[in-house]
C-alpha positions as CSV (number, residue, x, y, z in Angstrom):
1,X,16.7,139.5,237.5
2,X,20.2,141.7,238.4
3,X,20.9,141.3,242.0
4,X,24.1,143.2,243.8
5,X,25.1,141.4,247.2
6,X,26.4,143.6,249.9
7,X,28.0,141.5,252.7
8,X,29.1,143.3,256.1
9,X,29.8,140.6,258.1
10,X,33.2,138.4,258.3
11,X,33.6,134.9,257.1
12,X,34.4,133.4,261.0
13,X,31.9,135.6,262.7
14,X,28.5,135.2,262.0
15,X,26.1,133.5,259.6
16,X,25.9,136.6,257.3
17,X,28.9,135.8,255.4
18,X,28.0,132.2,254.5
19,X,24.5,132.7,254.1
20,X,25.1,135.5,251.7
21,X,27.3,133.0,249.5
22,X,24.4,130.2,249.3
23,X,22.1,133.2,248.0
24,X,24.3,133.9,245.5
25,X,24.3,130.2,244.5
26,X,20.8,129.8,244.4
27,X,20.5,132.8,242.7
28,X,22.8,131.9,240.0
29,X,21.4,128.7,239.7
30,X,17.9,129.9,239.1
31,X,19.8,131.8,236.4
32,X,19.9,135.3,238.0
33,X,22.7,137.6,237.1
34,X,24.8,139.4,240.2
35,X,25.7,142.6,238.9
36,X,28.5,142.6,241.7
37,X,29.3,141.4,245.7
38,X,30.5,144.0,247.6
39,X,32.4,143.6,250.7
40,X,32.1,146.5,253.6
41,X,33.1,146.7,257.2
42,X,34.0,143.5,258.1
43,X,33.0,141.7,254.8
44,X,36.4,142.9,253.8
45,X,37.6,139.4,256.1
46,X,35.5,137.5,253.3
47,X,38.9,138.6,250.7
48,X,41.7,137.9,252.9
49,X,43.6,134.7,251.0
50,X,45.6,134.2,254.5
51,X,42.7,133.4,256.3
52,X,42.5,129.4,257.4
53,X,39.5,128.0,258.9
54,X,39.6,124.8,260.9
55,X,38.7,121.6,259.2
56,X,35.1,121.6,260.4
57,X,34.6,124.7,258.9
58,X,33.9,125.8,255.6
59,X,36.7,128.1,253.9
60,X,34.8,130.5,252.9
61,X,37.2,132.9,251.0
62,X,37.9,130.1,248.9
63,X,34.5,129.6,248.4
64,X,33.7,133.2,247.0
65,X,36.9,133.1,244.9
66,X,35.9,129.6,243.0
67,X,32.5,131.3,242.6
68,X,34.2,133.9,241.2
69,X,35.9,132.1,239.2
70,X,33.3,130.3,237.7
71,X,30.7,132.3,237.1
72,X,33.1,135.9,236.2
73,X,31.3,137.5,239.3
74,X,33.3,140.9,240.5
75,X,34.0,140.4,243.9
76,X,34.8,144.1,245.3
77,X,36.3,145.1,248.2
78,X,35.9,148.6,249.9
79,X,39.0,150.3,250.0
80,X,38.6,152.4,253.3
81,X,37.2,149.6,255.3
82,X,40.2,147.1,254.1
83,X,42.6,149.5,254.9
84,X,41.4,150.1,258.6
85,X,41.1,146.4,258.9
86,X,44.9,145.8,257.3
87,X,43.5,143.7,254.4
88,X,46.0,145.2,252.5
89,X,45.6,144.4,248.2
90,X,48.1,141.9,248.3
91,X,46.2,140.0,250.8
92,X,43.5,139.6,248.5
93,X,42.1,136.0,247.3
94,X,41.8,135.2,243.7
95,X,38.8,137.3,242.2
96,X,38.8,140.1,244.4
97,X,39.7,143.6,244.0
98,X,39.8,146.7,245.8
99,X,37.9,149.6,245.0
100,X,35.5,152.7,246.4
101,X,31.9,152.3,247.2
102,X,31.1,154.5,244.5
103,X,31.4,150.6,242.9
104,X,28.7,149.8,245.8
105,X,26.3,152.5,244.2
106,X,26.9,151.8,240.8
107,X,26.1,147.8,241.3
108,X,22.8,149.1,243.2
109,X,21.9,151.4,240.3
110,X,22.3,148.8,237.8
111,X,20.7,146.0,239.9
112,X,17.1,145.3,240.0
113,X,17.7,144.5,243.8
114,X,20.1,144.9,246.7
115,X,20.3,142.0,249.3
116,X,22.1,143.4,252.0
117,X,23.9,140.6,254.7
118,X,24.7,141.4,258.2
């Protein structure tokens, strides 16, 4: 199955951002493809590489970027909302990018599903 991961929620926040990176785990384990994860409103915190977590906490960011990484996800960042937030695109972690949500519509178009978190 193609699945596209939107994720509105911050990595320090709420649950959202970290339950949203164990679905996409799972999902690639079970041998799922994710068309793309695409990061709006606040999700945009899930790219910033100068974010650092305490040490009880996991580090997200770097989390999404090894996924990344490994598995040649596109991680995509919505342009308007990182700009408002100053996630600026050279405060981007490894494996993300900025773009429009027209990227957001394309991923759901090609997807079979859209799991939406937060």
């Amino acid at each position: 199955m193609k699945l596209a991961i939107l994720v509105k929620q911050g990595p320090h926040t709420r649950q959202s951002s970290a339950s949203a990176y164990r679905f996409a785990q799972a999902a690639l384990e079970r041998g799922h493809r994710l068309v793309r994860v695409f990061f709006y409103n606040d999700g945009v915190y899930n790219a910033n590489r100068l974010s650092e977590p305490p040490g009880d906490e996991s580090d997200t960011v770097a989390q999404w970027s090894e996924l990344a990484g490994n598995h040649g996800i596109d991680l995509v960042v919505c342009v308007a909302a990182a700009l408002r937030r100053g996630v600026a695109e050279e405060l981007l972690a490894g494996g993300f990018r900025i773009a429009g949500l027209g990227q957001l519509v394309e991923a759901a178009v090609e997807a079979d599903r859209t799991v939406v978190f937060g």
